[in-house]
C-alpha positions, -999 to 999 in steps of 0.1 A, spaced: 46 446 406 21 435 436 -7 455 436 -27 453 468 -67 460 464 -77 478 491 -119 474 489 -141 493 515 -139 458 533 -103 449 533 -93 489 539 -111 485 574 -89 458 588 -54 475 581 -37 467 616 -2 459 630 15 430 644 52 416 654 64 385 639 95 371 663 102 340 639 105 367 613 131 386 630 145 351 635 146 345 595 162 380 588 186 372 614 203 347 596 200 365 562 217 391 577 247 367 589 245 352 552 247 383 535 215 385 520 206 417 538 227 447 547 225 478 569 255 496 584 235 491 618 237 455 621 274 461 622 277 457 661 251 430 661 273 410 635 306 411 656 289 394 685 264 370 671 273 336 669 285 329 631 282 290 634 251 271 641 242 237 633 209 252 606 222 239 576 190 230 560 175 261 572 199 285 554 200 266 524 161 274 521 169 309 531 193 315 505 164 313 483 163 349 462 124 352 453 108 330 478 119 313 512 81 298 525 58 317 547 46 282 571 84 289 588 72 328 598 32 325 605 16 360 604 12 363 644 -22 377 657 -11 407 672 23 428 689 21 403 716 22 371 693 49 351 711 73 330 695 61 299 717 28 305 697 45 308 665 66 277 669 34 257 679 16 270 647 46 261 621 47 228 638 7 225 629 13 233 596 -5 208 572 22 181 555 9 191 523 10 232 526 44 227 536 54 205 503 38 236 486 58 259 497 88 239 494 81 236 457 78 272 452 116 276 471 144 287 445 170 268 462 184 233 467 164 217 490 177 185 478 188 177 519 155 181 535 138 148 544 110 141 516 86 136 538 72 169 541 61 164 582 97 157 587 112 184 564 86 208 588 100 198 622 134 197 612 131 231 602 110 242 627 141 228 656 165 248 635 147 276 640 142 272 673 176 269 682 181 301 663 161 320 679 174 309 716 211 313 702 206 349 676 174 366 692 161 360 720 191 377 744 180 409 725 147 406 723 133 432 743 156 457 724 144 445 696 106 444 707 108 476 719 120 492 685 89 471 669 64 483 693 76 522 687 72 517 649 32 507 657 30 530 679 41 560 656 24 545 627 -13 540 648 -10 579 657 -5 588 620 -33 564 609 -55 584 634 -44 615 628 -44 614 589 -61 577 575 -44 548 559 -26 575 533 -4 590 565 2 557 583 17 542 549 35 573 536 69 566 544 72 529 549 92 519 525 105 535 489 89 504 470 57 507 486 30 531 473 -5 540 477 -23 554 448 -60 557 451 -73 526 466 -44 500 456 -13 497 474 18 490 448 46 471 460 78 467 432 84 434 428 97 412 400 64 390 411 33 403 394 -1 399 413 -32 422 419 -48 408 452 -83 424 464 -80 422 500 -106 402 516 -124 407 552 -89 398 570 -77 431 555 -39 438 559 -14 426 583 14 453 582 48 442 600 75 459 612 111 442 612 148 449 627 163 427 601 137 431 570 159 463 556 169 466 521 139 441 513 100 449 520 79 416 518 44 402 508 28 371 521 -2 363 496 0 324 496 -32 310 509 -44 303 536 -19 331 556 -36 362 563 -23 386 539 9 406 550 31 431 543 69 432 558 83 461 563 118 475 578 112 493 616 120 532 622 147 534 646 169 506 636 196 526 629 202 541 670 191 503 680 230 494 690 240 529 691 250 539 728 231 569 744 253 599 736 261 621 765 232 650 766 241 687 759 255 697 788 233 732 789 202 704 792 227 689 824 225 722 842 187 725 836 179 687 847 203 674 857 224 642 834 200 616 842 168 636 833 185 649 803 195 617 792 163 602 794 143 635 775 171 629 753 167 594 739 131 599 741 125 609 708 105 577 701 81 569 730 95 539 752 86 522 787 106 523 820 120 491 818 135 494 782 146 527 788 161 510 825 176 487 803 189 508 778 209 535 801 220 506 828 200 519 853 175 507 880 138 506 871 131 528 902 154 554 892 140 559 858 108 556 869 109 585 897 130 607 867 100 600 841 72 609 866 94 641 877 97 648 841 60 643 832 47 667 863 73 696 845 53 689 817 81 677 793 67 641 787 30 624 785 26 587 796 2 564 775 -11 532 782 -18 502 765 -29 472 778 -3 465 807 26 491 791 29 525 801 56 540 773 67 580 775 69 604 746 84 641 750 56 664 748 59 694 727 77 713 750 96 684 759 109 689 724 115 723 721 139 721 751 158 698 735 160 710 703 166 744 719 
């Protein structure tokens, strides 16, 4: 059991963040059979089942530990995986030969130098990105960004309690100490850095915690929404069609978890103009709200936007 202090410090820095290499790692876990979820199904029959990563799965067929230099904890949802990369490839020689140490596999073909055993690893994981990820990547981001986004509404709306409620069955918050089930036993006051809470396509059945010093303490978790991620848009009730119109109906349709233009564009195969003239049309009726933040602008059905579907 991890049990996760949270002291009137560490409970004021509880914020999200998306970790591409990490989506990168479950990825291939996925393809080795280390994680399952009948949504990866469609994923599986086109990804590419041979890559030349052999050191790199042999670490990540690891059961209780796989490193946490090869998946930095990124800064915030617009960590890039150029910055990642560049910060596994900084890693220090000799926090990556203790993290090597700690893996439960055979590492027995890495290069004993530990700078080597890092870049290797680091070009393997490169190439699986490029090759696994990065074509789906905005699908993917988009999921990940509507997880923080629901979960930052319930934080606001009801305090740390709300936001972790139904993040995973493993994880609970009792009082002021977040358990996580584990067969690794550990009770971690959370310093000034707080928590770094991560959403993930390719984290389900496993939830995960980074506590190794010097990484900012993290907590992996699998996204809402995964499950409708490669599912195609389903045809809208045709008594919403006569009402809207298919386009309009389609697009109040899918959005029952807020998204922006050009994933939604992308999504339905349709021009970014067209969807964007059908949200704002949609928004004057009073059936979505648009929020902004930063540079994205995402829709959300309102209320009644809700009721007429449901309806």
């Amino acid at each position: 059991m991890i049990e996760l202090v949270l002291t009137a410090t560490g409970a004021q820095r509880l914020r999200f963040a998306i970790s591409p290499l990490e989506e990168v790692l479950g990825a291939i876990q996925v393809l080795q059979g280390v994680r399952h979820h009948p949504a990866y199904g469609p994923w599986l029959s086109t990804a590419p089942q041979t890559l030349p990563i052999k050191e790199l799965r042999t670490v990540l067929s690891a059961t209780r530990y796989i490193t946490e230099f090869l998946s930095p904890p990124p800064q915030s949802p617009r960590t890039t995986v150029e910055a990642q990369l560049a910060e596994l490839r900084r890693t220090p020689p000799e926090q990556v030969a203790l993290e090597l140490a700690m893996v439960d596999a055979d590492l027995s073909g890495l290069p004993e130098d530990p700078a080597q055993a890092r870049d290797l690893l680091g070009d393997q994981l490169e190439l699986a990105w490029h090759e696994l990820i990065g074509p789906q990547w905005p699908r993917l981001h988009e999921v990940l960004a509507a997880d923080i986004d629901h979960r930052t509404r319930r934080l606001g709306e009801g305090g740390i309690e709300l936001a972790l409620a139904d993040l995973h069955s493993r994880v609970k918050l009792t009082g002021d100490v977040l358990t996580v089930e584990s067969a690794t036993r550990a009770r971690t006051p959370l310093d000034e850095r707080g928590l770094l809470l991560l959403p993930s396509v390719f984290a389900w059945p496993k939830v995960g915690v980074i506590l190794v010093p010097p990484w900012q303490p993290s907590l992996l978790y699998p996204a809402r929404g995964v499950a409708k991620l490669w599912r195609p848009a389903q045809d809208p009730d045709p008594r919403l069609v006569a009402v809207l119109g298919r386009t309009r109906a389609l697009l109040l349709q899918v959005l029952a978890e807020p998204s922006t233009t050009t994933a939604l564009a992308r999504r339905l195969g349709l021009a970014p103009g067209t969807v964007s003239g059908h949200l704002g049309a949609l928004a004057g009726a009073g059936l979505l709200v648009a929020t902004r933040t930063g540079r994205s602008v995402r829709y959300a059905r309102t209320r009644l936007g809700t009721d007429l579907v449901g309806a």
